[in-house]
C-alpha positions, 0 to 999 in steps of 0.5 A: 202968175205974179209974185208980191214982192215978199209975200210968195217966196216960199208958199205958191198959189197955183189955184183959186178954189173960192173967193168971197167978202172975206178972202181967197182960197187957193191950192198952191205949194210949199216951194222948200218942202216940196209939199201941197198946201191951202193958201187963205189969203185976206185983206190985212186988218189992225184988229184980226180975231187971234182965236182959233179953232184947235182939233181933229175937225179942221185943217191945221194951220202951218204958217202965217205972214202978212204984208202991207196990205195982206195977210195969208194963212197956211193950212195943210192940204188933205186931198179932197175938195170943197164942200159946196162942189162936192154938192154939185157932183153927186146929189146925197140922200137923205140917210147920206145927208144926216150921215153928214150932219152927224160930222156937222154937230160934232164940229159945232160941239168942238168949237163951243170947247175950243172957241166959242160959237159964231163958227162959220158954217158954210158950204164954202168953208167946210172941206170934204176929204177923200175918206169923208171927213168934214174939216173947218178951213176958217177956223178963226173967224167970227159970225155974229149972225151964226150964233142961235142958229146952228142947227138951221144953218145945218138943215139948209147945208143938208138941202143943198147937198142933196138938191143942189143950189137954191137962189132964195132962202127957203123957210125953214118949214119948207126945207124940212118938208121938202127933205121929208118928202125924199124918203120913200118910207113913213114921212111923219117919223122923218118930218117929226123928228126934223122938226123937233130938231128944229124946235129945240134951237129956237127954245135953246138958251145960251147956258144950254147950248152944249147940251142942245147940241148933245141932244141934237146928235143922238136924235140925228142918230137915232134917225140915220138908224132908222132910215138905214133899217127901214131902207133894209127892208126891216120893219120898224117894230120888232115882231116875236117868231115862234119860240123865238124871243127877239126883243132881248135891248135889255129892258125886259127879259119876258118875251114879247108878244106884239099885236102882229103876232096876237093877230097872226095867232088867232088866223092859225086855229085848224080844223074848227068850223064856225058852229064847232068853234061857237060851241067850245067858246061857250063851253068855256064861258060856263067854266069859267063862270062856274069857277067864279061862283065856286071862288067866291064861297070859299071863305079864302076869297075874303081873306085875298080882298082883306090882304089886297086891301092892307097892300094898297093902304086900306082901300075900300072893296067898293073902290076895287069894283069901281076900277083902278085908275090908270096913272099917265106914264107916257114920257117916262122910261120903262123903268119909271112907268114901271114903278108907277104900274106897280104901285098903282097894282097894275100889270103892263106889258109892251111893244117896241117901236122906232121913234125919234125918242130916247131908247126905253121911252114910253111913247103912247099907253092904252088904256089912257090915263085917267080910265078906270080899269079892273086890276086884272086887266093889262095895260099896254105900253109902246117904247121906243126902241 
């Protein structure tokens, strides 16, 4: 190949990996430390960004020069090879996929420490080592057109690596779908959990970004998880064994009955026929029924109703026949729904379940908010896990 006069004395492309509007990349050759290199070479501009992106999440940069006409940059070589052509080997899958998006966010997060945003974020500048990483080649460039949209530049990069190229530019809409019809599972946890996803960049302000982008990685996470469980055959909600309390996360040491096990309970009653077992329930409704009538004569009755009604702030007995109106919780942490329950003098029990959400966030309750419920009766809360 030909040498400029002055430019390749001691650093020598030998192959041109990419080219574009902004410059050249190739693989050469450090001639005095007989080492492998990146070479970006680029037209020579007066005013040329100095601001560059410094951490673990790009190659770093050995050396610079420029000529008359051309200036060039040296990045240390980590085998490997580009992004946008590791995408056309092997198409990824969806938990693959997020999995790289996780290093994407992390990207994106030290370059608005070290740089500020605008990174350019791109098949063609992200460099794929052999361990798995992702590395920033351009590092000092600037994008104005990247910055507000981060987050959909990631789900377009997803697309391509798992379907391949593209010769429009998709709706975002679609390239969520279309990601969301890849998984073999519950479509509406993944599409829900994308969308929201994408919703929070385009509510994103610029003094919130940083959080944005924290927010953004645990709900990828959260749904890598998610994916890698339920691909495992495990199901999404935790389901308590006999004798066995499975649902020990920390929130509540009481075990955990779940509707599957409630169910799974009553197939398991033997040796009743239907007459028998008519008999003995209402057998019981007479004991019970009985035993109410007894209460209520005991002079002790009246004495609960009064402490009860001391405890709550002097509410009336015509008010606790009516029913206690069941607060909304949905949103809060179990902790928070919790308190609320207590002082509205009632008692919850819950159910795990996958989500996008926080862990230890009410998803849904039963009865809704607003019903009026006797204060025996247990309201039910879904957490997310």
């Amino acid at each position: 190949m030909h040498m400029k006069k002055g430019l390749y004395e001691r650093y020598v492309p030998d192959m041109l990996l990419h080219e574009d509007e902004i410059g050249q990349l190739h693989r050469g050759h450090d001639k005095i430390l007989k080492r492998d290199v990146l070479l970006y070479i680029f037209p020579r501009r007066s005013s040329y960004p100095e601001c560059m992106m410094h951490g673990s999440s790009v190659l770093q940069i050995l050396d610079r020069g420029e000529t008359e006409n051309e200036a060039f940059v040296v990045l240390e070589y980590i085998p490997g090879l580009l992004l946008g052509t590791a995408a056309k080997s092997r198409a990824l899958s969806l938990k693959e996929a997020l999995g790289m998006a996780r290093q994407f966010v992390q990207i994106l997060q030290e370059a608005s420490q070290t740089k500020g945003r605008g990174l350019l974020f791109t098949k063609n500048n992200l460099w794929l080592t052999e361990t798995g990483e992702v590395k920033v080649i351009n590092s000092w460039a600037v994008s104005e057109e990247a910055v507000g949209r981060e987050i959909s530049d990631m789900f377009r990069l997803m697309h391509y690596m798992m379907f391949g190229e593209v010769k429009i530019e998709l709706p975002l809409e679609q390239v969520i779908e279309e990601m969301s019809l890849s998984y073999p599972g519950d479509l509406f946890i993944i599409r829900k959990s994308l969308r929201a996803i994408w919703r929070r960049e385009q509510k994103n302000r610029a003094e919130q970004y940083e959080r944005m982008l924290a927010q953004t990685l645990e709900d990828i996470t959260s749904l890598y998880h998610y994916i890698k469980k339920t691909q495992a055959g495990l199901r999404p909600f935790s389901v308590q064994e006999e004798g066995k309390n499975t649902t020990s996360h920390g929130l509540l040491s009481a075990p955990l009955k779940t509707r599957a096990h409630v169910e799974a309970k009553k197939r398991k009653v033997p040796g009743l026929s239907p007459k028998r077992l008519a008999a003995v329930a209402l057998v019981a409704i007479v004991c019970v029924v009985a035993f109410a009538f007894a209460q209520n004569d005991k002079p002790s009755s009246a004495k609960s109703v009064e402490t009860i009604s001391q405890e709550t702030g002097g509410q009336q007995s015509e008010e606790n026949k009516a029913g206690v109106e069941v607060p909304d919780v949905e949103g809060l942490s179990l902790q928070e729904a919790s308190q609320k329950l207590s002082e509205s003098g009632l008692r919850y029990k819950y159910y795990l379940e996958s989500s996008f959400f926080k862990k230890g966030t009410v998803l849904k309750q039963n009865p809704k908010p607003g019903e009026k419920i006797p204060r025996v009766e247990v309201v039910e809360l879904w957490v997310s896990e």
